[in-house]
C-alpha positions as CSV (number, residue, x, y, z in Angstrom):
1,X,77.5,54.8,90.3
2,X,80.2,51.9,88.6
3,X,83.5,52.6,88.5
4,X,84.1,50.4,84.4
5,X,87.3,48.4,84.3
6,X,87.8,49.4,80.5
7,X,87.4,51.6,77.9
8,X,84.8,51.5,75.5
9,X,86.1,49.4,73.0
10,X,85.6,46.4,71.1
11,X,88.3,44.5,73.4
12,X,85.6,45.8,76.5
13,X,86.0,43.6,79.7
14,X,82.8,42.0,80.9
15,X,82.5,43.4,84.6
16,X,82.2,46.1,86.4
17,X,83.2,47.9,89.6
18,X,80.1,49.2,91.6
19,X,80.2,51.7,94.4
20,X,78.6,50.4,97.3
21,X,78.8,50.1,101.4
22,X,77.8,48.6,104.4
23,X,74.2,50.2,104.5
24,X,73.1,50.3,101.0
25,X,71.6,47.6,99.1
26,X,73.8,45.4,97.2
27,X,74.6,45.3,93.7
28,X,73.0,43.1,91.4
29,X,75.3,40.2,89.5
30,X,78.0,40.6,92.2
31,X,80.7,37.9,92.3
32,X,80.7,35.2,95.1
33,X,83.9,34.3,96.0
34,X,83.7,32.1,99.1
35,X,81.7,31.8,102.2
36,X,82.7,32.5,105.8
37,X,82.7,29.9,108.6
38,X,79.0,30.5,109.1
39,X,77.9,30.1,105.8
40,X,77.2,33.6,104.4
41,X,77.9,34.5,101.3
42,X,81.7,36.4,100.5
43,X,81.7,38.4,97.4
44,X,84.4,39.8,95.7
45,X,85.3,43.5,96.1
46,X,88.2,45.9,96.1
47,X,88.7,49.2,98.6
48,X,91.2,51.7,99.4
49,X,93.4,51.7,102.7
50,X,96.5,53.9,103.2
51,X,95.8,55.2,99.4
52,X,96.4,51.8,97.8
53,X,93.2,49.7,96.2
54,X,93.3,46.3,97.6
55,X,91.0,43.5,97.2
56,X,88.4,43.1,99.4
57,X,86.3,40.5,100.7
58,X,82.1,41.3,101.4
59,X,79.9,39.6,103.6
60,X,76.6,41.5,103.1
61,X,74.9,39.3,105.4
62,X,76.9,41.0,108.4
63,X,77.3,44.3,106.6
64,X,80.9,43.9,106.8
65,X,84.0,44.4,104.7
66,X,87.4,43.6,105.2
67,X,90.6,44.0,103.4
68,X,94.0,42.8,104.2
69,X,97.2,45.0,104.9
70,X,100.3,44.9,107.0
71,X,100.1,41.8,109.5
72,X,96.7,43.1,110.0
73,X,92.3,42.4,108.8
74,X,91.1,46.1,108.4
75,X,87.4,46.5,108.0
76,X,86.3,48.9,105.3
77,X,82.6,50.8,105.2
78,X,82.8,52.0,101.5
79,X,84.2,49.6,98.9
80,X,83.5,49.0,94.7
81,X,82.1,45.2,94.6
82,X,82.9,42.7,91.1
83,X,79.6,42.9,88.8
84,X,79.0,40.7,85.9
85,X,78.1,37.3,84.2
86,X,79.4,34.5,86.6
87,X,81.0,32.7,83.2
88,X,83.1,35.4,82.7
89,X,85.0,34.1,85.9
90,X,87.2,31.5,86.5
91,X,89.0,30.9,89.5
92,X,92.0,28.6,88.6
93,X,94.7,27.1,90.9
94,X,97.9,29.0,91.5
95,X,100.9,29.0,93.9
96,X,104.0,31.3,94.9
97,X,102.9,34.6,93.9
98,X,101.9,33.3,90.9
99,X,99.4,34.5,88.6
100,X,97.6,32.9,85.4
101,X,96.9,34.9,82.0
102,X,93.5,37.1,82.5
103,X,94.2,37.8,86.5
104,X,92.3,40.4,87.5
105,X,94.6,43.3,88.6
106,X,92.8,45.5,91.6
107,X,95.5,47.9,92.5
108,X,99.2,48.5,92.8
109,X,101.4,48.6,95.6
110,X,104.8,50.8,94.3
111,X,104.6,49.4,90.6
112,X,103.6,45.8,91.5
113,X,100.2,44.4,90.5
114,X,98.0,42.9,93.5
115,X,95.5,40.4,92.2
116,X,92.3,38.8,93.8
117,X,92.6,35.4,95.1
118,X,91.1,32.7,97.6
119,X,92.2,30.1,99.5
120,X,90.1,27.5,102.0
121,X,90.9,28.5,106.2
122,X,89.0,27.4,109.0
123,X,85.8,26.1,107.2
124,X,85.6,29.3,105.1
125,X,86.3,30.2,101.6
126,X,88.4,33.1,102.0
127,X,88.9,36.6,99.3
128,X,92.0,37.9,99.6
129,X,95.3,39.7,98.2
130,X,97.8,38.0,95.8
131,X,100.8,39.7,96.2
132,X,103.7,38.3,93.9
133,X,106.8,39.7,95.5
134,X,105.9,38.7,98.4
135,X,105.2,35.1,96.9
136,X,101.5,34.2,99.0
137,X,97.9,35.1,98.6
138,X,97.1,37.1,102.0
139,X,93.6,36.4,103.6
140,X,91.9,39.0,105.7
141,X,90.5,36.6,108.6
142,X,89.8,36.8,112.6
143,X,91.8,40.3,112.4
144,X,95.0,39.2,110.9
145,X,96.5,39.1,107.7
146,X,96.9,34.9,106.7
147,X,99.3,34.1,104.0
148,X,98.9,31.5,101.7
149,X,101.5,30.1,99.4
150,X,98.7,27.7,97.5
151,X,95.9,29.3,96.1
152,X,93.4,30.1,93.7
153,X,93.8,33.3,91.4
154,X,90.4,35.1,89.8
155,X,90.5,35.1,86.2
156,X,88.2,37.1,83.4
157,X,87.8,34.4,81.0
158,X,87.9,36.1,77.3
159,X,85.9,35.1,74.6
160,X,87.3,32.9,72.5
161,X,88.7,34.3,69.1
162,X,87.7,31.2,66.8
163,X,84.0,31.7,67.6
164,X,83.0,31.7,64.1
165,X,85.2,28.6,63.2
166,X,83.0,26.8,66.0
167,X,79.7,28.1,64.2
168,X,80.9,26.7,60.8
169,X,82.2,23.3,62.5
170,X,78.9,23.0,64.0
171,X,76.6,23.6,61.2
172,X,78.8,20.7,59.4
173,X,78.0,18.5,62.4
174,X,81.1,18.6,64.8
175,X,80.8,19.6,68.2
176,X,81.2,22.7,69.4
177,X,82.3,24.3,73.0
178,X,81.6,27.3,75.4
179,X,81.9,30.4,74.3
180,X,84.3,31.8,76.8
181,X,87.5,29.7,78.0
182,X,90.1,30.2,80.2
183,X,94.2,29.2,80.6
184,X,93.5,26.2,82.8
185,X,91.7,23.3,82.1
186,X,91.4,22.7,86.1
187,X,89.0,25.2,86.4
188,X,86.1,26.0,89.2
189,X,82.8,28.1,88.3
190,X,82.0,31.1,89.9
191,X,78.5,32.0,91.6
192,X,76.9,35.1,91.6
193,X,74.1,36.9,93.7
């Protein structure tokens, strides 16, 4: 079952939310993230704690999930995980509770947006919350909730609007560039399973 992030429309967002836990197969096309210290795979995910959605990070390899919340790492069993075409992601550098254009929104805590973000501790890649009033991107790592005022933010990366000026410009011989792009020029590509 997929939980879709828009409506069906021509301005449709290219991912998904599926349903999943810690003892059923993983979906296919989920976003990787990050790895843990060991290695394994971390792939993005979101979950609800105390009836607020909150990212979530998703080591399948350990059949664990985690989200963070209140000082503290709390491990979740059922959780939707980030589906879709790894260059529709970008993760691009942010700081201060900051956010760039195309930030993927999870949840809300009172009326403020949380966000999925990442940020390197302890020889791991790290998933985590972005919360901007707060100012940090919170990890959930080694049972407590890390905060990090430099970052990295997860952004859907749109198609571009002058796709059919590129076509004509590259019939007539000039070049031509991805289809997708993103805010930042300081970009990182995203894996997926």
């Amino acid at each position: 079952m997929s939980s879709k992030s828009s409506s069906k429309n021509k301005n449709k967002m290219p991912f998904s939310w599926r349903q999943s836990n810690n003892s059923e197969r993983f979906p296919k096309q989920a976003v990787q993230g990050g790895t843990d210290v060991g290695g394994h795979e971390i792939f993005v995910g979101r979950a609800m704690h105390c009836d607020i959605m909150l990212p979530a990070k998703i080591i399948p390899v350990t059949h664990s999930a985690s989200v963070s919340y209140n000082g503290s790492e709390i491990p979740v069993h059922n959780y939707e995980v980030l589906t879709g075409r790894a260059r529709s992601f970008k993760w691009i550098p942010a700081s201060d509770g900051n956010v760039a254009p195309g930030a993927i929104s999870v949840g809300e805590y009172g009326n403020e947006h949380l966000f999925i973000g990442r940020a390197p501790y302890q020889s791991s890649m790290t998933i985590g919350k972005i919360h901007p009033s707060h100012r940090v991107l919170y990890i959930p790592f080694g049972g407590y909730e890390v905060p990090f005022q430099h970052y990295e933010v997860l952004v859907c990366a749109q198609k571009d609007k002058n796709k059919k000026d590129r076509k004509n410009k590259k019939k007539r011989g000039s070049s031509s560039s991805s289809s997708y792009t993103s805010s930042s020029s300081d970009t990182n590509d995203v894996k997926r399973k």
